[in-house]
C-alpha positions, 0 to 999 in steps of 0.5 A: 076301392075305384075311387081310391084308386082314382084319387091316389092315381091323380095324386101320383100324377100331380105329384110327379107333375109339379116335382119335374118342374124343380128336380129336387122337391125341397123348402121352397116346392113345400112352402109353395104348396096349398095344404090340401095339395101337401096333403096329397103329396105326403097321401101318396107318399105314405101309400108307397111307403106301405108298399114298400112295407108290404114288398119287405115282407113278400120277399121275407117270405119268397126269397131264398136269400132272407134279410136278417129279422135286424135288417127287416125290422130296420126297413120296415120301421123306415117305412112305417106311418104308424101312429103318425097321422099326415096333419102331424107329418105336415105340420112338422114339416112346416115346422122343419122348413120354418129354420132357414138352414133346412131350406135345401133339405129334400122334402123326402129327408124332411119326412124322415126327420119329422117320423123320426122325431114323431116316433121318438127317436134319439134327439142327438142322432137326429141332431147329427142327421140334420148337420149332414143333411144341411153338409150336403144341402150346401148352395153355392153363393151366387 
């Protein structure tokens, strides 16, 4: 468990070092990543979603102000990995990144596409998701 621990602690460390040398971790901070440190990357990220799974839950339970059973559901299927496995999630997002239009999506965003699209969700919100996320991603010509 030491290890573990260990090992997600140095993962959090790297992650947070290469991440404040480009504020937003997108296309080009992915695809300059070797795989195992993309591997670490989306290990960490996983590890905080499941806290965030286990959070929605602890206040569910403590709160007396208590989400809806609808809300909860929602946070919690945001957060889960479950029957995704980091290799799928990496190679599709490798996959997202390969479209030159996602190249200033954030990394985080390409998550959310490549679970939802893993997990079998609606192909046009997904479709509309990503038109607004290359909307707002827009970079200014130089």
């Amino acid at each position: 468990m030491r290890a573990i621990r260990a090992v997600t602690c140095a993962a959090m460390l790297f992650t947070a070092s290469v991440a404040v040398a480009q504020a937003v971790p997108d296309a080009t901070w992915w695809n300059g990543l070797k795989p195992t440190e993309k591997g670490i990357y989306l290990q960490g990220y996983s590890e905080g979603s499941d806290f965030a799974n286990h959070f929605w839950s602890g206040f569910q339970a403590t709160s007396p102000n208590k989400l809806s059973p609808e809300t909860l559901t929602k946070a919690q299927k945001l957060t889960s990995y479950k029957g995704i496995s980091l290799a799928q999630l990496q190679t599709g997002i490798d996959a997202f990144y390969r479209d030159p239009g996602d190249t200033h999506i954030p990394v985080t965003d390409a998550v959310f596409v490549v679970k939802y699209r893993l997990g079998g969700g609606d192909p046009g919100f997904l479709e509309q998701y990503i038109a607004a996320l290359r909307r707002k991603t827009v970079q200014p010509a130089k």
